[in-house]
N, CA, C and O atoms as a MOPAC input file, in Angstrom:
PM7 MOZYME 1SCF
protein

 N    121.15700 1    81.11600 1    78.23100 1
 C    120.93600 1    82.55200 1    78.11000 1
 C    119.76300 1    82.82400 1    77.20100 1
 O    119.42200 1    82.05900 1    76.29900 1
 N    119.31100 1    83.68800 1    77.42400 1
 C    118.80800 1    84.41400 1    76.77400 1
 C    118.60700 1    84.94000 1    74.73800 1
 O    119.42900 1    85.64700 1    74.15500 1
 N    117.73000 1    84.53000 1    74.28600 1
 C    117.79300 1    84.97400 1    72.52400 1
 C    118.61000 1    86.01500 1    72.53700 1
 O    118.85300 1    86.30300 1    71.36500 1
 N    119.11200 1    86.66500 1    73.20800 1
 C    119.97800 1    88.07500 1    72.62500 1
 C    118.81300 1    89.04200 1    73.10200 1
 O    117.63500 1    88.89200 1    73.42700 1
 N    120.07800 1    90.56700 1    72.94100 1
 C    119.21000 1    91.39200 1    73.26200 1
 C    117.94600 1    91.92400 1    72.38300 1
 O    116.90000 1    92.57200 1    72.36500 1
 N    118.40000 1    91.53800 1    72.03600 1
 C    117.16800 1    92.57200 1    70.33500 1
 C    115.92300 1    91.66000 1    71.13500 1
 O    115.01600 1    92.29800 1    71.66900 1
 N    115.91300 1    89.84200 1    71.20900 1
 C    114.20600 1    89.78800 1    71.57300 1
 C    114.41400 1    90.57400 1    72.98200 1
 O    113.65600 1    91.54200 1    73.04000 1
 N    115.13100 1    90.44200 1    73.98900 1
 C    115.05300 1    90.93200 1    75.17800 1
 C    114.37000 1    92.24600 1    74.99700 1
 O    113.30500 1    92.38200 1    75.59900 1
 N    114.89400 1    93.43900 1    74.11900 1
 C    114.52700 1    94.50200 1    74.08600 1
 C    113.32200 1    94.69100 1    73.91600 1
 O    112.70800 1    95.49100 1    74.62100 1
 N    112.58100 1    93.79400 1    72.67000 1
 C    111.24400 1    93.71200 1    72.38600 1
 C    110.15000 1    93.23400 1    73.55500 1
 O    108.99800 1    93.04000 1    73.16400 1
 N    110.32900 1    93.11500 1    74.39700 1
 C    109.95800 1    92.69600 1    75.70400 1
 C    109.06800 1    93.81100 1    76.45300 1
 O    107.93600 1    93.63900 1    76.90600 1
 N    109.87400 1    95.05600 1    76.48100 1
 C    109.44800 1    96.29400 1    76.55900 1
 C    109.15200 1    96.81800 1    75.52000 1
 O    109.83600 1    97.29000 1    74.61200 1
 N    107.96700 1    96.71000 1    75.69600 1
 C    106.89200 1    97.10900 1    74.56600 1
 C    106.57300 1    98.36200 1    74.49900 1
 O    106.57300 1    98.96800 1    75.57000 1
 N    106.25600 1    99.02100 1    73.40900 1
 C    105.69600 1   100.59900 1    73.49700 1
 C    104.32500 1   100.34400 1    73.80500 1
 O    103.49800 1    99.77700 1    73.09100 1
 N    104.14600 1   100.91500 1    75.16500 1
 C    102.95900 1   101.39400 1    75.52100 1
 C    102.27800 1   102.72800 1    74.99100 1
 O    102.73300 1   103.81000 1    74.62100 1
 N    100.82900 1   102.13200 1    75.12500 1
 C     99.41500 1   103.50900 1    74.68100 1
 C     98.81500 1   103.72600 1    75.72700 1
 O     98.39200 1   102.77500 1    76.38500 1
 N     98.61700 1   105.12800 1    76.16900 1
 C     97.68600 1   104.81300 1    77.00200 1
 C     96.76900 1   106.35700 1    76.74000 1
 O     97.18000 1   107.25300 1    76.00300 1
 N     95.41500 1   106.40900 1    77.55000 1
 C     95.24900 1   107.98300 1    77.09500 1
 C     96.35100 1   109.18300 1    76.92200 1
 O     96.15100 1   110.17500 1    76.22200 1
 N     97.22700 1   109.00300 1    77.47100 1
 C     98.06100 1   110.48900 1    77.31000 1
 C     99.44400 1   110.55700 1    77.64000 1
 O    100.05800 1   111.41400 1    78.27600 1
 N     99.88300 1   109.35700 1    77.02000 1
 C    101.33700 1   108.86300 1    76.84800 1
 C    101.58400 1   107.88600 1    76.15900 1
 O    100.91500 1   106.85700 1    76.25500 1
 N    102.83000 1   108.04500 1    75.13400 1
 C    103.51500 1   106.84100 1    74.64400 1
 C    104.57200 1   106.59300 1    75.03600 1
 O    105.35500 1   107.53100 1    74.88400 1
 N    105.21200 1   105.23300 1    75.75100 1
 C    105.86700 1   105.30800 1    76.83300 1
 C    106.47500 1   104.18300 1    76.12600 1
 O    105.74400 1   103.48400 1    75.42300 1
 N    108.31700 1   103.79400 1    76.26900 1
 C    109.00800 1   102.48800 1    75.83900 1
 C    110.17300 1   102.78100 1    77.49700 1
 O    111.24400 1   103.37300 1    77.36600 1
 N    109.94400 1   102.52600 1    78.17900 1
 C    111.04200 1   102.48900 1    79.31500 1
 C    111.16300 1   101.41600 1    79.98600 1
 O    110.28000 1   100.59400 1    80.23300 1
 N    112.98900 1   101.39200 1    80.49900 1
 C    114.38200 1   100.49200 1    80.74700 1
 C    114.91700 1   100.68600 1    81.85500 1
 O    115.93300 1   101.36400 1    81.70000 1
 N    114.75000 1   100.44700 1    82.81500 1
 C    115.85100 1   100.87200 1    83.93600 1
 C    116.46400 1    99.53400 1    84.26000 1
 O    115.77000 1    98.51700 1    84.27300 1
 N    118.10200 1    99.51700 1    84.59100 1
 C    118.94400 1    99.16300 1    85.08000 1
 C    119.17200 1    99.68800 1    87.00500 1
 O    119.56500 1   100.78400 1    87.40500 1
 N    118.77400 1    98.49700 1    87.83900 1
 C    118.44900 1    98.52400 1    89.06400 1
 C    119.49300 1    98.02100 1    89.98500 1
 O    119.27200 1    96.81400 1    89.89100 1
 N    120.31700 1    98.11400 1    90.67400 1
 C    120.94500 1    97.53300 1    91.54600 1
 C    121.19400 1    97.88600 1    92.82300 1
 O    121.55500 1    98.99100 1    93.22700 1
 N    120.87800 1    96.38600 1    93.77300 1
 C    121.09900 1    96.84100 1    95.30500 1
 C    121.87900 1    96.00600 1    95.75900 1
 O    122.61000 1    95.31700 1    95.04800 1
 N    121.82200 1    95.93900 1    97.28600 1
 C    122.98700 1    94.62200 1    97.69600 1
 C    122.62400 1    94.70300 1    98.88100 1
 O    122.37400 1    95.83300 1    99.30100 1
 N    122.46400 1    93.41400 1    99.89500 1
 C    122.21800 1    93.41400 1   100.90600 1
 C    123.25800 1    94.15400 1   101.97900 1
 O    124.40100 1    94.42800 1   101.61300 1
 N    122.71300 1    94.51000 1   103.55300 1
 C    123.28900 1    95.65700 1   103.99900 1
 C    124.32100 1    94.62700 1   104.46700 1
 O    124.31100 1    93.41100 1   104.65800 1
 N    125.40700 1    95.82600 1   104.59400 1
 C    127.24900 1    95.49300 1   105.06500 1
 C    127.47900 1    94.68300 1   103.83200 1
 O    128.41200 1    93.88200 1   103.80200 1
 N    126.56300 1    94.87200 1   102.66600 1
 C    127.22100 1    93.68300 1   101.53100 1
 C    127.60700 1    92.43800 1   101.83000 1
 O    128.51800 1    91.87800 1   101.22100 1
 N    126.93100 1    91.88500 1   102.81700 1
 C    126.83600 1    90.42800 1   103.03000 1
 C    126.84600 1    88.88800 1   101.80800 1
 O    125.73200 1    88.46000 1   101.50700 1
 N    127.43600 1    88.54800 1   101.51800 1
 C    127.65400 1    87.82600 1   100.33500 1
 C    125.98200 1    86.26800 1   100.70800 1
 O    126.07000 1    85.04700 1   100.58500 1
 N    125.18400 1    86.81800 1   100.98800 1
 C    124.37300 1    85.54100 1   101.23500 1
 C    123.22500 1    85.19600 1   100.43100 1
 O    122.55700 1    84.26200 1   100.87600 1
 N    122.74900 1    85.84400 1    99.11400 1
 C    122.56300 1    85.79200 1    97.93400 1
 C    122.61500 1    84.48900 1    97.44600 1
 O    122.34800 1    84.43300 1    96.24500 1
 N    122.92100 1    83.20800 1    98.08200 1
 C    123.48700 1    82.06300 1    96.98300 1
 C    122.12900 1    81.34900 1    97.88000 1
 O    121.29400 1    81.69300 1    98.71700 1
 N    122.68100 1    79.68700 1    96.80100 1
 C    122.07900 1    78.99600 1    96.97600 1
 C    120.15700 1    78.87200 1    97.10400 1
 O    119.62700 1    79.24800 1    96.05800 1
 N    119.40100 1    78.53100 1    97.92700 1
 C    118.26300 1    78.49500 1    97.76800 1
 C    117.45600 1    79.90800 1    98.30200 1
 O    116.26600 1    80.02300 1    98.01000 1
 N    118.17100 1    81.03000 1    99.13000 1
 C    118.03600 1    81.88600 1    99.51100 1
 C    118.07100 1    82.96900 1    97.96200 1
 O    117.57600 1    84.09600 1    97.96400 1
 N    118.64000 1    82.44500 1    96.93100 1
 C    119.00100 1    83.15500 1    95.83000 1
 C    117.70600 1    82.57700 1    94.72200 1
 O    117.04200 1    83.27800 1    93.95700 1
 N    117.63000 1    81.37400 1    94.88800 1
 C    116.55100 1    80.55900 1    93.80200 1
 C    115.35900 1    81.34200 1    94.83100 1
 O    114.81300 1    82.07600 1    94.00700 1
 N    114.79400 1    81.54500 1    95.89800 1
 C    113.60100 1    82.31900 1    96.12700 1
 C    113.71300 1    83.21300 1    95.70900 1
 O    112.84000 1    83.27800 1    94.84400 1
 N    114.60500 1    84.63000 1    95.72400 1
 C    114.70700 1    85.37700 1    95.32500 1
 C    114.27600 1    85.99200 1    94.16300 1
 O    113.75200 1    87.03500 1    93.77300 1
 N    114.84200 1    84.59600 1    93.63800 1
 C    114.70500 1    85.00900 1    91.45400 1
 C    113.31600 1    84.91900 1    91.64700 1
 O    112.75200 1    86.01200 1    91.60900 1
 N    112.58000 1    83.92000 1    91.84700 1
 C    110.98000 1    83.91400 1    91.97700 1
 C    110.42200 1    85.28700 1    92.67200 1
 O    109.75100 1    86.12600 1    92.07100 1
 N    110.64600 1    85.33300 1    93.45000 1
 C    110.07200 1    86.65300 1    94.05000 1
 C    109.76400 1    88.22700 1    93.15600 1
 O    108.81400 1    88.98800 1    92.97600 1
 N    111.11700 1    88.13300 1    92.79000 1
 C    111.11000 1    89.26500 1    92.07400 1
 C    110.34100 1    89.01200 1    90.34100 1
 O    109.81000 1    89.92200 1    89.70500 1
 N    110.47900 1    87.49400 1    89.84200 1
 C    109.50600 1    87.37100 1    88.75600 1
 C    108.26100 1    87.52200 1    89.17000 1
 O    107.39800 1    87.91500 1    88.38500 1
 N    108.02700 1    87.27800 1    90.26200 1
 C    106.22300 1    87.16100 1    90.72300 1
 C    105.63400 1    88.84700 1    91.31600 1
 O    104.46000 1    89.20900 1    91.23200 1
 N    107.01900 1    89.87400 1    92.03000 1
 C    106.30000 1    90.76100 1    91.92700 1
 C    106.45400 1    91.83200 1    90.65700 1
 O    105.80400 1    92.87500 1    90.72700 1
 N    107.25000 1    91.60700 1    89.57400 1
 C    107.32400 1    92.30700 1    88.44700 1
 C    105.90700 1    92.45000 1    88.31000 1
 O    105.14700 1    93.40100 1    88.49400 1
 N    105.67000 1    90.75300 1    87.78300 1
 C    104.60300 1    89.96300 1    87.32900 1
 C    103.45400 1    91.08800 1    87.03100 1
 O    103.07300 1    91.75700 1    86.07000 1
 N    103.04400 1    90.87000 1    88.73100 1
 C    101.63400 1    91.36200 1    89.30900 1
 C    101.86300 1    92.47700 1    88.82000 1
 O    100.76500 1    93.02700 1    88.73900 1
 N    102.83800 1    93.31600 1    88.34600 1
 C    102.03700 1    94.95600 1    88.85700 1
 C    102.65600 1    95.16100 1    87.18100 1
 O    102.67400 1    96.28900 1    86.68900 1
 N    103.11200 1    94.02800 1    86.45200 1
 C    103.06300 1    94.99700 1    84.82000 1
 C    104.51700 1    95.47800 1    84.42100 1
 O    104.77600 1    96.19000 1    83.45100 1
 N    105.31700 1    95.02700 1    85.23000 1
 C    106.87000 1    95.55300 1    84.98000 1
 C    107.59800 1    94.22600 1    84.08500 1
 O    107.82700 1    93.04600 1    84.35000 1
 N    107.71500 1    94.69900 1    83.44800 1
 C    108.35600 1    93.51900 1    82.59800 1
 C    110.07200 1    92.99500 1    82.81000 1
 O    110.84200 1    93.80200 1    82.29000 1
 N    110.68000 1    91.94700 1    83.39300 1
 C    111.51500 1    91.84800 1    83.49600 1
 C    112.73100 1    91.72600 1    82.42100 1
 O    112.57700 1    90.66300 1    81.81900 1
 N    113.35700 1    92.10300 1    82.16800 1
 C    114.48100 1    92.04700 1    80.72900 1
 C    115.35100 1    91.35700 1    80.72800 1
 O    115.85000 1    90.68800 1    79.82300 1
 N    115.70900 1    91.52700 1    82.23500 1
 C    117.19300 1    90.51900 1    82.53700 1
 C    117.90800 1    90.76900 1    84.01600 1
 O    118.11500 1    91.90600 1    84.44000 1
 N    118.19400 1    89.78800 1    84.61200 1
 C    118.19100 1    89.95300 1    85.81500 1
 C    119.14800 1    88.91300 1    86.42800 1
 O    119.11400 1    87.76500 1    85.98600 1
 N    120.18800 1    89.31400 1    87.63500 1
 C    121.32900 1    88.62400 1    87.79100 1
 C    121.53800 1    88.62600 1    89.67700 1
 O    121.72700 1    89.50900 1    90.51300 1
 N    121.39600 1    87.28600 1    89.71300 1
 C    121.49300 1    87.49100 1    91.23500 1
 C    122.99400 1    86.98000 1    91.93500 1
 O    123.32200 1    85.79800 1    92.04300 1
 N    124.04000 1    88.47300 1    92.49900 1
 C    125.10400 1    87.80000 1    92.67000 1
 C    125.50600 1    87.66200 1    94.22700 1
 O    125.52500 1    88.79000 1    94.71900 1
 N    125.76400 1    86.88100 1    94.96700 1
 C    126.37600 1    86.68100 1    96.31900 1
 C    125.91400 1    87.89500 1    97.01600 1
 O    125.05000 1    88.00500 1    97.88600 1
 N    126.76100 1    88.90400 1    96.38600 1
 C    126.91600 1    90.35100 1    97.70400 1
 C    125.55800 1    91.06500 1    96.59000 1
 O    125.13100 1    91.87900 1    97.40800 1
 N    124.84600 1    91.23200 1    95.59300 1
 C    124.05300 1    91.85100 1    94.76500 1
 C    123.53500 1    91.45900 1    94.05400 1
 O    123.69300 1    90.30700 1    93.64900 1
 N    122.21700 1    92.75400 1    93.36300 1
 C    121.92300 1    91.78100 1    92.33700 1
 C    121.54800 1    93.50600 1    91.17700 1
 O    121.65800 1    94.70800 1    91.42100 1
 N    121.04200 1    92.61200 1    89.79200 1
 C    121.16100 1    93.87700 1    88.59900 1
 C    119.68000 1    93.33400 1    88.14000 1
 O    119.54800 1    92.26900 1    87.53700 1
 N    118.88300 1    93.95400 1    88.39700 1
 C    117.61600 1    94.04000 1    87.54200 1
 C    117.43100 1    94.84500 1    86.50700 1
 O    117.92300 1    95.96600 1    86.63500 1
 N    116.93800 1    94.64200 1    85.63500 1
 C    116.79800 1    95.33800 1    84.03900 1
 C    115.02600 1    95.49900 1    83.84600 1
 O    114.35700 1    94.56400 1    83.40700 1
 N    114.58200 1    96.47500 1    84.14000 1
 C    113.30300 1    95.70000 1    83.83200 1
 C    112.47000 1    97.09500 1    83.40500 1
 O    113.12000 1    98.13500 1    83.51000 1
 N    111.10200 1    97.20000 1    82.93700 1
 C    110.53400 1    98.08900 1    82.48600 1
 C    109.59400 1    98.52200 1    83.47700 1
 O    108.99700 1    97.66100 1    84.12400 1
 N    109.34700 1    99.92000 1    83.71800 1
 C    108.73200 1   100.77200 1    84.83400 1
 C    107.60000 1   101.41900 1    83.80400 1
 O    107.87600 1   101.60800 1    82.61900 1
 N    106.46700 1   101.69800 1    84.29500 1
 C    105.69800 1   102.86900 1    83.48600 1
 C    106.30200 1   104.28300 1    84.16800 1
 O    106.65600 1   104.45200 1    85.33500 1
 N    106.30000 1   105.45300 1    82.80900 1
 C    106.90300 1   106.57500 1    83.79500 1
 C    105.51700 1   107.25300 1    84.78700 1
 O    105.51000 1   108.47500 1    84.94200 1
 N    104.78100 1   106.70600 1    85.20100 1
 C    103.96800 1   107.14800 1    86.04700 1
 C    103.99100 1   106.39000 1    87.72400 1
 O    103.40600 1   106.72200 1    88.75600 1
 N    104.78400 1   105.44000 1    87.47200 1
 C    105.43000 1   104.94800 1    88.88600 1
 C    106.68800 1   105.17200 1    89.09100 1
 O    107.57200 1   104.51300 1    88.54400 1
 N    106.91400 1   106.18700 1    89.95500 1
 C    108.66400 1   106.84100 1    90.74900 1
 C    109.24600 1   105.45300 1    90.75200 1
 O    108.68100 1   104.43700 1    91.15600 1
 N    110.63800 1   105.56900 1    90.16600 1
 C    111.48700 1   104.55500 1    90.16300 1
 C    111.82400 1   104.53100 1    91.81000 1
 O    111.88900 1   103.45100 1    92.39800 1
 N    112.02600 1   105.77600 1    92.48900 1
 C    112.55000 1   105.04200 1    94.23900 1
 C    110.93200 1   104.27100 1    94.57500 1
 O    111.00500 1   103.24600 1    95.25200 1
 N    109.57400 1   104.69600 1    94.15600 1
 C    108.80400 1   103.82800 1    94.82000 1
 C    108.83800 1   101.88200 1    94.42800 1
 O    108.78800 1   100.87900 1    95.14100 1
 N    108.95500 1   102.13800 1    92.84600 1
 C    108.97700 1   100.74600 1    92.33300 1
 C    110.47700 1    99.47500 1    93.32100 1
 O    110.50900 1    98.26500 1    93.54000 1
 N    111.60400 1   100.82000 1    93.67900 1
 C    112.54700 1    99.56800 1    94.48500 1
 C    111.87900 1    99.56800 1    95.47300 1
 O    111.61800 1    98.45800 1    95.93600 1
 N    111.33500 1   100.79900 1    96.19200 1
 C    110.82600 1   100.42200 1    97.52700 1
 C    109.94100 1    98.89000 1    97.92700 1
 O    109.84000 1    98.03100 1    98.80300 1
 N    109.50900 1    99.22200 1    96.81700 1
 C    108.16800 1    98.03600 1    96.45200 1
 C    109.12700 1    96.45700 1    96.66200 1
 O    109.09900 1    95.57200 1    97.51600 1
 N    110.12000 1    96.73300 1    95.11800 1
 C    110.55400 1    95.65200 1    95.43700 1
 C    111.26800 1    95.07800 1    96.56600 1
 O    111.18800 1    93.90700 1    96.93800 1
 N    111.96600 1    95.99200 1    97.07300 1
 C    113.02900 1    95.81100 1    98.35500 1
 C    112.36800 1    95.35300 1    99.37300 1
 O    112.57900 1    94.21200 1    99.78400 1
 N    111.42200 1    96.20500 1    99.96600 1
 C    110.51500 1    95.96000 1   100.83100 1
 C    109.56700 1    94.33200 1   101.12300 1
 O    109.46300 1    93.60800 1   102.11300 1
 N    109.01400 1    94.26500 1    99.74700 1
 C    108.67000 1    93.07500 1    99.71300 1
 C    109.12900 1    91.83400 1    99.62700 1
 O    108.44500 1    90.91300 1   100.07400 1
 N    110.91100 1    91.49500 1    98.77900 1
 C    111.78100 1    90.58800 1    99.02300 1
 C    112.44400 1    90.61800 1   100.22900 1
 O    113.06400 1    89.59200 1   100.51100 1
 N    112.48000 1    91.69100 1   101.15300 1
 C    113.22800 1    91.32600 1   102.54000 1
 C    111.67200 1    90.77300 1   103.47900 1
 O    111.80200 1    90.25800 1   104.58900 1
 N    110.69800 1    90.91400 1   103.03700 1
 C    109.74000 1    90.58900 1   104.14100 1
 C    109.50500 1    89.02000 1   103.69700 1
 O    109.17700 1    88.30500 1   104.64400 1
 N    109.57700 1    88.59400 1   102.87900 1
 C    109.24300 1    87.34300 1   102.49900 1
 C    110.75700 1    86.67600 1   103.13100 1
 O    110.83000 1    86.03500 1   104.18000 1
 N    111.82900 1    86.97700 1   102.28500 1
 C    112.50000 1    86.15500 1   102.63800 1
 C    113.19700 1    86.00300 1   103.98000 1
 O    113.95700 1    85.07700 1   104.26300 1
 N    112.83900 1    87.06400 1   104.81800 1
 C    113.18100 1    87.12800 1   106.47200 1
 C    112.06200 1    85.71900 1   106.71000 1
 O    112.57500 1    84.77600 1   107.31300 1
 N    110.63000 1    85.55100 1   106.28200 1
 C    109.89300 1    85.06000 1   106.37800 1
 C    110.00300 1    83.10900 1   106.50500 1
 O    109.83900 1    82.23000 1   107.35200 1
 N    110.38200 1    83.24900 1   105.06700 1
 C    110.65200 1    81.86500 1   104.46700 1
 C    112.38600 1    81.61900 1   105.03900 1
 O    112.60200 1    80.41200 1   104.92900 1
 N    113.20100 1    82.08400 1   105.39700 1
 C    114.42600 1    81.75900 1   106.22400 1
 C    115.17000 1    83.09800 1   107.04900 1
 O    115.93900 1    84.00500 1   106.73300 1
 N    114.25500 1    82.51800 1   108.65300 1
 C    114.27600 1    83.00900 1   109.65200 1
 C    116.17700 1    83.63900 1   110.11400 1
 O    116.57600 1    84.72300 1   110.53900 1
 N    116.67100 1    82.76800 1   109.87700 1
 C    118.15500 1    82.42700 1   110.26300 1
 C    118.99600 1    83.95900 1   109.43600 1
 O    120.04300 1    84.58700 1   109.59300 1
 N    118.07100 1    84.00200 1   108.74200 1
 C    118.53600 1    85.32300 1   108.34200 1
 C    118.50500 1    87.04500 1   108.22500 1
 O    119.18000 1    87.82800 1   107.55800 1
 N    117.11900 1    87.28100 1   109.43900 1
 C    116.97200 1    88.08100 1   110.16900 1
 C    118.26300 1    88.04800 1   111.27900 1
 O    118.76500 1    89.06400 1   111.75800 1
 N    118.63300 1    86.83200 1   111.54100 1
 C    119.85900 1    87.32800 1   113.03800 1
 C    120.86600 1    87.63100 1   112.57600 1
 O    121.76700 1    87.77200 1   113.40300 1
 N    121.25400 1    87.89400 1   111.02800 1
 C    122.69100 1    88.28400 1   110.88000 1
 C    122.69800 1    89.95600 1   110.42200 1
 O    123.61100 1    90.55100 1   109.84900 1
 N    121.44200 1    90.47200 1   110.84900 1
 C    121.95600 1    91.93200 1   110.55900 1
 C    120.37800 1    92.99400 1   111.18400 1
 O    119.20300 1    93.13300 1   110.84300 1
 N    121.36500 1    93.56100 1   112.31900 1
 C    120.60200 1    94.69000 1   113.50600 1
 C    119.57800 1    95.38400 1   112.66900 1
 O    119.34900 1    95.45700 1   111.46200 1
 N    119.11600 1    95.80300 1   113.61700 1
 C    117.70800 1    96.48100 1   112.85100 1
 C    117.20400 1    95.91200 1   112.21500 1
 O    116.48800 1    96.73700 1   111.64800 1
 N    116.89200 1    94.54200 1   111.61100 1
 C    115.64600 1    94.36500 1   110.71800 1
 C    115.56200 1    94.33400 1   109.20000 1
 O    114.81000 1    93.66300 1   108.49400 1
 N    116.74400 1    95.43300 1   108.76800 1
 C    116.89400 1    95.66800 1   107.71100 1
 C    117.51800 1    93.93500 1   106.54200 1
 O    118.47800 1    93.32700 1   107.01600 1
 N    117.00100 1    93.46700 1   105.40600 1
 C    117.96500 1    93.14500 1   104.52700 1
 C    118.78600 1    93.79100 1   103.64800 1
 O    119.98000 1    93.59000 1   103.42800 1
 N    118.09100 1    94.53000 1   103.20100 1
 C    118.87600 1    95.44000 1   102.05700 1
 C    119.40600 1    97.18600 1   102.72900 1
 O    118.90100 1    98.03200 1   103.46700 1
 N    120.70500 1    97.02900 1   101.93900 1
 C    121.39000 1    98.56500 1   102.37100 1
 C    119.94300 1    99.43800 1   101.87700 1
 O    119.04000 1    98.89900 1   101.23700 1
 N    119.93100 1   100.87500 1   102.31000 1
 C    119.39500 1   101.80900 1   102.13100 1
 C    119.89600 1   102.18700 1   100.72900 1
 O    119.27000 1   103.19700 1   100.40600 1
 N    120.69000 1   101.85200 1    99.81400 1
 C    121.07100 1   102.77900 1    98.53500 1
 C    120.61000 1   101.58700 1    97.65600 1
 O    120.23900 1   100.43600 1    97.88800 1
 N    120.80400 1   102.39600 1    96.47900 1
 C    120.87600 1   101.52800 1    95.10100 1
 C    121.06100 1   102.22400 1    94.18800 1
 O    120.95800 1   103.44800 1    94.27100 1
 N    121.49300 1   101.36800 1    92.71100 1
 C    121.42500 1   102.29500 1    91.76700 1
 C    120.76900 1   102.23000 1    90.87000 1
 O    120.33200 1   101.15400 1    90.46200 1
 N    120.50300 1   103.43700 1    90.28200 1
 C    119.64800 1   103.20700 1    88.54000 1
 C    119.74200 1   104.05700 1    87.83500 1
 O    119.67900 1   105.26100 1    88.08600 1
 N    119.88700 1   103.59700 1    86.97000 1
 C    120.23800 1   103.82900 1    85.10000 1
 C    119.38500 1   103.80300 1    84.20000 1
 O    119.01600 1   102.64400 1    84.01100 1
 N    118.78300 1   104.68400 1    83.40700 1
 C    118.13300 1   104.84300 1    82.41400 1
 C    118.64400 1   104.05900 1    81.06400 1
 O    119.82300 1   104.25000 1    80.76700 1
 N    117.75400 1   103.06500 1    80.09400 1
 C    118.17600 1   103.21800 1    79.34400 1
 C    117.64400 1   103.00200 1    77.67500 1
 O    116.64700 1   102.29200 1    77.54100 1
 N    118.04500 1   103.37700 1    76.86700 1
 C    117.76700 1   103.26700 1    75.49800 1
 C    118.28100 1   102.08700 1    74.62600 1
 O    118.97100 1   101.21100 1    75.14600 1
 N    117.94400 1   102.05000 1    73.26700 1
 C    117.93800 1   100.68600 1    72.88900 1
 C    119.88500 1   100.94900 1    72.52300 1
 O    120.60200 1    99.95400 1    72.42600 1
 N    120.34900 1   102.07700 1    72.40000 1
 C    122.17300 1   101.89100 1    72.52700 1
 C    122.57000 1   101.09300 1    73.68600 1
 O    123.06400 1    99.96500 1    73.67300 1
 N    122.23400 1   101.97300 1    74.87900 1
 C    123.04900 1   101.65000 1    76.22300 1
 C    122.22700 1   100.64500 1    76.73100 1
 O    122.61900 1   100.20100 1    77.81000 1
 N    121.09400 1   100.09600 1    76.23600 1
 C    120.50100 1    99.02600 1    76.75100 1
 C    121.34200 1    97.73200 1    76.39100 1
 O    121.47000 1    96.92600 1    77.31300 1
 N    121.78400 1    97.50100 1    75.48400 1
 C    123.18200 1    96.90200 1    74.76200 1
 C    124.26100 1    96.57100 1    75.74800 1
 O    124.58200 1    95.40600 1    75.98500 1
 N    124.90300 1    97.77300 1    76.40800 1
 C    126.06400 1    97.69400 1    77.29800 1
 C    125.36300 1    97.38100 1    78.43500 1
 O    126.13900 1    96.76700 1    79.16700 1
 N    124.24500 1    97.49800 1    78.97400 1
 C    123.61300 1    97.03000 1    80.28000 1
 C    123.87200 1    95.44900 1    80.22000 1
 O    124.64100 1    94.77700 1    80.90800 1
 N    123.02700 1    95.06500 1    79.22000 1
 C    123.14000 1    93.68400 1    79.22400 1
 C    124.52500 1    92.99600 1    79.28600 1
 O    124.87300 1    92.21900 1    80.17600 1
 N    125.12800 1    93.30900 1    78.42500 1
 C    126.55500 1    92.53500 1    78.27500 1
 C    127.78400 1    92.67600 1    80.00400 1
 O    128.62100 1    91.94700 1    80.53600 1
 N    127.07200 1    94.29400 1    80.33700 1
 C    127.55600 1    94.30200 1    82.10800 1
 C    127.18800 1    92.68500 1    82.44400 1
 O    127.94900 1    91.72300 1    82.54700 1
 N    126.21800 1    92.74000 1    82.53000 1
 C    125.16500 1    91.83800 1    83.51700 1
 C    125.65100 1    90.33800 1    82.95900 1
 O    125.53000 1    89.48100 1    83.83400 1
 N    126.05300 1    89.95500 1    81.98600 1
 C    126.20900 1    88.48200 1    81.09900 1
 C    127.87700 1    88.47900 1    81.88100 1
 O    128.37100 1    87.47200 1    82.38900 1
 N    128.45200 1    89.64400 1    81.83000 1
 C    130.18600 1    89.45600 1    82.28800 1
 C    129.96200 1    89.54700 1    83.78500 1
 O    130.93200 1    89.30200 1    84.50100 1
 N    128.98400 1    89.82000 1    84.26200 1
 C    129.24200 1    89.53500 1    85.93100 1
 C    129.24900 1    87.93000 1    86.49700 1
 O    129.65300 1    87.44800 1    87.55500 1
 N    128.47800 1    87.20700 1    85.04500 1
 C    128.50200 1    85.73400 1    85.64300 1
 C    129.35400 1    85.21900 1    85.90100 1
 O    129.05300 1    84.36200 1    86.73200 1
 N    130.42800 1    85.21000 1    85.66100 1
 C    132.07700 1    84.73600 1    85.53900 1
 C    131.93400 1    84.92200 1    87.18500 1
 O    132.23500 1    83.74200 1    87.36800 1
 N    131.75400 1    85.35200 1    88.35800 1
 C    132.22100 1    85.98400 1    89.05500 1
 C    131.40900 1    85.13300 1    90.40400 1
 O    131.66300 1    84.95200 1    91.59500 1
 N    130.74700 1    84.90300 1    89.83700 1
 C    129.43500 1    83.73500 1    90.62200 1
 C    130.86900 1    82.61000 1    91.69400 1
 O    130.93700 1    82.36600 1    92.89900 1
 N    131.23400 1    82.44700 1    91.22500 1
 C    132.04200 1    80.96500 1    91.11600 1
 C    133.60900 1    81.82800 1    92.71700 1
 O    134.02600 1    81.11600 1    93.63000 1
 N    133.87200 1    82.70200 1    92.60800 1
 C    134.92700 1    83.52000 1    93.11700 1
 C    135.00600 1    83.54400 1    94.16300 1
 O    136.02400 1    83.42300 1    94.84500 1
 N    133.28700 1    83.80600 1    94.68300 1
 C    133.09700 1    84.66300 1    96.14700 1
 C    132.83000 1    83.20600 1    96.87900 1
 O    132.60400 1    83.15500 1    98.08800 1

């Protein structure tokens, strides 16, 4: 795991920029459509890469991030000048095109094209509830092992 949250937090850095000072947290979660539990194994190890490599590129800092069977919980930092539905779009969009890509076998288990359901959720948060985000996300590991 992880140093704890306090370095995690420091991660998200206060930004300067001409005409904002900006420290933002969102708590992200989606799940593939019909909640398909197929998240594991090497389909799950691309995944984690994917989403470190497109944080990466565009400046979003990842905080903490949990990939489970039927879902997953991203924690990560947005500038408030990119719409949080565009930043999942981004991400969603771009982890179902790759990984339809890199394992074909998994375009045939769900109509239309789609990987990911149409919803998700997100949560704002501060350095309190940034606290309970994390510790969500550390108690979902237990759960890995179940499904």
């Amino acid at each position: 795991k992880q140093a704890g949250f306090a370095a995690m937090w420091n991660m998200v850095q206060v930004v300067h920029n001409r005409n904002s000072v900006y420290q933002t947290a969102y708590h992200l979660v989606w799940f593939p459509k019909y909640r398909k539990a197929l998240l594991t194994g090497q389909v799950a190890k691309t995944l984690d890469g994917l989403l470190d490599v497109i944080c990466q590129e565009r400046g979003w800092p990842v905080i903490s991030k949990e990939i489970q069977p039927d879902h997953i919980h991203l924690f990560l930092g947005i500038p408030p000048a990119i719409a949080v539905a565009d930043a999942v779009k981004i991400i969603k969009g771009t982890t179902a095109r790759k990984l339809f890509a890199r394992f074909p076998a998994l375009r045939k288990q769900f109509r239309g094209g789609s990987l990911w359901s149409p919803s998700y959720y997100v949560g704002t948060a501060g350095n309190v509830s940034a606290e309970t985000i994390q510790r969500y996300i550390e108690r979902t590991e237990h759960i890995k092992g179940r499904r």
